[in-house]
N, C-alpha and C positions, 0 to 999 in steps of 0.2 A: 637502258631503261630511262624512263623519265625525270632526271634529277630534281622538277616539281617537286617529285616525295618527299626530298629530303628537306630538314631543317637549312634553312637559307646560309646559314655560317657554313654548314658543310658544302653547299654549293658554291658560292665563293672559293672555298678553297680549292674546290677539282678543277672551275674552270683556270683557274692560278696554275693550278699545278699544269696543266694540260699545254696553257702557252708556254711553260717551261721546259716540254721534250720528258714531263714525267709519265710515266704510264700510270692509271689509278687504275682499280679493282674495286667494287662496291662487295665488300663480305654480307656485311648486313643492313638493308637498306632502314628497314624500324630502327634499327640502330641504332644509324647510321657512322656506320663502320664501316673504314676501306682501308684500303694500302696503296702506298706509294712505292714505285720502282722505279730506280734509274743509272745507269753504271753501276751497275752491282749492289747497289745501295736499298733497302728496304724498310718503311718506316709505316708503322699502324700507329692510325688514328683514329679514335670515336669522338663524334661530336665537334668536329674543328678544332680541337684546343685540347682534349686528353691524348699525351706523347708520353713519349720515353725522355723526350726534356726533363719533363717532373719527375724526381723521385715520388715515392709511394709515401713517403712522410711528409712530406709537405702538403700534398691531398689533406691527410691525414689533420694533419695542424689547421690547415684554412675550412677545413668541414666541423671543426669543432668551435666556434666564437669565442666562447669563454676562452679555450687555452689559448686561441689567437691573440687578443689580449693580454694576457696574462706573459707573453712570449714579447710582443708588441711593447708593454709597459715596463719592461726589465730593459730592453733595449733603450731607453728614455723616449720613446715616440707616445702620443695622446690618445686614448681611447675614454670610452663613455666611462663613467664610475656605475657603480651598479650593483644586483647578485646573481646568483644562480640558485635554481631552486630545483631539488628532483621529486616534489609533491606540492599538491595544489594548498594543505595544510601549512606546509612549513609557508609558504610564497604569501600566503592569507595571513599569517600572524607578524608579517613584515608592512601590512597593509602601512600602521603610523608614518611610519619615516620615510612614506612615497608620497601621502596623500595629499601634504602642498605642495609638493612641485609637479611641474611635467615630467611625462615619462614613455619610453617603451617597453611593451609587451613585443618578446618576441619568440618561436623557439630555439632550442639552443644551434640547430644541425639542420636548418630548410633553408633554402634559397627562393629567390621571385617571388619575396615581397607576403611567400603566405603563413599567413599566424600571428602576422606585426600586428600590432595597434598602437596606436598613439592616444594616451591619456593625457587629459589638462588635468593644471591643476586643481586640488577640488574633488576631483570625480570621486563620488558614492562607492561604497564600498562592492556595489551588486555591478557596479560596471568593472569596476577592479577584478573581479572575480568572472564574469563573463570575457575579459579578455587572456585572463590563466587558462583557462578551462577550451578555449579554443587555443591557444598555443602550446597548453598538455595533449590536447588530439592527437597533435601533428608527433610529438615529440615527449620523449621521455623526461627530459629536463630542460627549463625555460628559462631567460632571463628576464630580468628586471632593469632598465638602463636608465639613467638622466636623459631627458630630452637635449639636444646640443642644436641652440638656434645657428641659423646662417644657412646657404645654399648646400646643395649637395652636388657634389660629383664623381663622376664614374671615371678610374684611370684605368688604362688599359698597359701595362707593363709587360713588355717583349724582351726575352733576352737582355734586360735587365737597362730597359731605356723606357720611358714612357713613350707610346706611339700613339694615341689617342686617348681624349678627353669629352667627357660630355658632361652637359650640365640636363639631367633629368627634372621633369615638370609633370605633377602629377595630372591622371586624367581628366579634362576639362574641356569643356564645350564654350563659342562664345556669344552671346546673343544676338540677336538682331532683331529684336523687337514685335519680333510676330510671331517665329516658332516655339514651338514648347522643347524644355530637356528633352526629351525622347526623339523629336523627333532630328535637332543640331546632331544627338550623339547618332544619329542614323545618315542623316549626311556627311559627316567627319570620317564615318567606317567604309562610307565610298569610295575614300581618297587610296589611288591604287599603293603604296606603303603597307595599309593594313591590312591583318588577314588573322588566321588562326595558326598553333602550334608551330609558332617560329618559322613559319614555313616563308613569310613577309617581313619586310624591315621591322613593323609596329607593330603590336599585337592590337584586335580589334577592340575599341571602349565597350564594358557592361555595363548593362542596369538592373544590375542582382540584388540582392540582398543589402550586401556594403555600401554599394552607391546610395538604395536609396535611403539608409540608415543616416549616410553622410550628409548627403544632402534633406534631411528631415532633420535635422540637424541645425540647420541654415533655414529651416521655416519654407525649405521648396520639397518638391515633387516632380514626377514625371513630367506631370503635363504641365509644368509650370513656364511660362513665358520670362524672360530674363531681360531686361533692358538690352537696346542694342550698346553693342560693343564692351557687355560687361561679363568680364571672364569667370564663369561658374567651375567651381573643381566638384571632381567629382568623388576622388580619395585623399587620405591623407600621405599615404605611401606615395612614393615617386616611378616605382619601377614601371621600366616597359612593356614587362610582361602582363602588367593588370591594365594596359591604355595607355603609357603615360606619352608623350611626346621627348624626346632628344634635341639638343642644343649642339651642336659640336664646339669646342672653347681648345683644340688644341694649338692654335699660334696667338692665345689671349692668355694662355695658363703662366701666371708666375713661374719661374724656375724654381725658384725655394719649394712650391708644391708639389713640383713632379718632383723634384729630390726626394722629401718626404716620402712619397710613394715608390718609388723605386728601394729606398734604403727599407721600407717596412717588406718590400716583395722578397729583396736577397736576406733579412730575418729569417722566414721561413723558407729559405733556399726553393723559393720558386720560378721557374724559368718564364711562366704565363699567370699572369694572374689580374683580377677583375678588382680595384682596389677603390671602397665606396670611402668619401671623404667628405667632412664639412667643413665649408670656408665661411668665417662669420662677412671676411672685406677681401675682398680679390686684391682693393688696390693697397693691402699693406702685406709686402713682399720679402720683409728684413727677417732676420733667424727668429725675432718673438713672435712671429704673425702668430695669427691663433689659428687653428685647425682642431678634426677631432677624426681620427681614421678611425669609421663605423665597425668596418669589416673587412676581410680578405675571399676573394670569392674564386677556387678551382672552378677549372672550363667556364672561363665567362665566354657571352657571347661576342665575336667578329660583326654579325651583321650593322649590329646598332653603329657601329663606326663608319662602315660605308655608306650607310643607307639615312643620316640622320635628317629627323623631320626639320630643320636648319642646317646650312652649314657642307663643308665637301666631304665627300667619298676619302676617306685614309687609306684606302687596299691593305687593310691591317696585315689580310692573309699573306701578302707577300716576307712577312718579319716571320710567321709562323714555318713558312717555307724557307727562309735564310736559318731560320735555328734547327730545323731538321737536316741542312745540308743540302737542302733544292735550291742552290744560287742558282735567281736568274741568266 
């Protein structure tokens, strides 16, 4: 069949496995589910990254934020302060003691980035509640977090080492002085990287709803013209799955941070794990640096590591292959 189909993480990993003398099997290509054979050996995989590595509890732990956290912060590692709410009422009558500072809205149990919102500080009570109300949608129970300034980064933890790092940038166009937003964000989506449903390194920029909220926000619009060479964003969220662009930063990343990350992934006795972090200063590397580990993410994605829009190819998939037993 046409490995096209598949989500690009899955692809990577069969053409890997394939240089290695393994036999694949695609079970389910919508899936995308297959099996690995080789010496006797047999290993099912869905989605590049859900194994028999992981226990079913640790799934379990990193799907829930709150207890991640809470699991996270017994251990002495940094997470946001925050609550949890399982009604739009209870989360409403907590409005006071959010309202001067910055914050996240997000739900308790979604990944890629949908349901977040970011509130400054300030915001009106009708926005406080427009950003519950879309993260009650998604999920039955939502958090409430501190905003934690400084960059964000994505660790990717293999068998219990970090093997890639990115610094995610949210989606943004850059001007040049004559096109309008719509039409940069149309040349940007040409660049062969982008594409739809994971199937490409990026995913492709939108001008839905969010964007142009965001960027009305900032006093622009579609057809708005941008000076050249000034960087318009287009969300507040960083992930790649809404546009964002990749940095790769893994022979730049402090040691003391990939420690971090590795000691919060063996917490939840995780074998793979997608581990989002903020760093206020890269270059302060000693045990008080500051940091704040957002989150723990089961099945993260491989591609973004190979493919980043800066920076080299990691062949993540090959650590994924050494922990199931496919030594090159």
């Amino acid at each position: 069949m046409n490995l096209e189909t598949l989500e690009l993480s899955t692809q990577v990993l069969i053409a890997e496995a394939r240089l290695r003398g393994v036999d694949v099997e695609i079970l389910d290509p919508e899936d995308n589910f297959i099996v690995l054979r080789r010496d006797g050996r047999t290993e099912y995989v869905k989605q590049a990254t859900r194994t028999s590595a992981d226990p079913y509890i640790s799934a379990l732990l990193m799907e829930n934020k709150e207890v991640t956290k809470i699991v996270l912060r017994a251990a002495g590692l940094r997470v946001p302060a925050g609550g949890k709410y399982r009604s739009l009422d209870a989360a409403l009558a907590d409005y006071p003691q959010y309202r001067e500072q910055k914050i996240v809205v997000k739900p308790n149990s979604t990944n890629f980035g949908e349901g977040v919102a970011i509130l400054e500080a300030g915001v009106e009570l009708t926005g406080y509640r427009a950003a519950l109300e879309a993260a009650f949608a998604l999920d039955a129970s939502v958090l409430v977090e501190e905003f934690m300034a400084g960059r964000e980064f994505r660790f990717l933890v293999i068998g219990g080492q970090t093997r890639a790092v990115l610094h995610r940038v949210p989606a943004n166009v850059r001007g040049d002085g004559r096109s309008t937003i719509r039409e940069l964000v149309a040349a940007k989506n040409q660049h062969p990287y982008r594409g739809e449903g994971y199937r490409k390194p990026l995913e492709r920029i939108r001008l839905d709803a969010i964007e142009l909220d965001f960027l009305a926000g900032q006093a622009l619009g579609a057809e708005s013209v941008p000076p050249a060479d000034t960087i318009v964003h287009l969300r507040k969220n960083s992930n790649i799955s809404t546009g964002g662009d990749s940095i790769d930063f893994t022979d730049t990343m402090p040691a003391v941070y990939q420690r971090w990350a590795e000691q919060a992934t063996a917490v939840v006795g995780a074998a793979i794990c997608g581990l989002d972090m903020i760093i206020p200063d890269l270059a302060a590397e000693g045990p008080d640096a500051s940091y704040c580990i957002l989150e723990l993410n089961f099945n993260p994605a491989l591609h973004i590591h190979d493919f980043p829009a800066e920076g080299a190819n990691r062949h993540v998939e090959r650590h994924v292959l050494d922990l199931l037993g496919f030594n090159g």
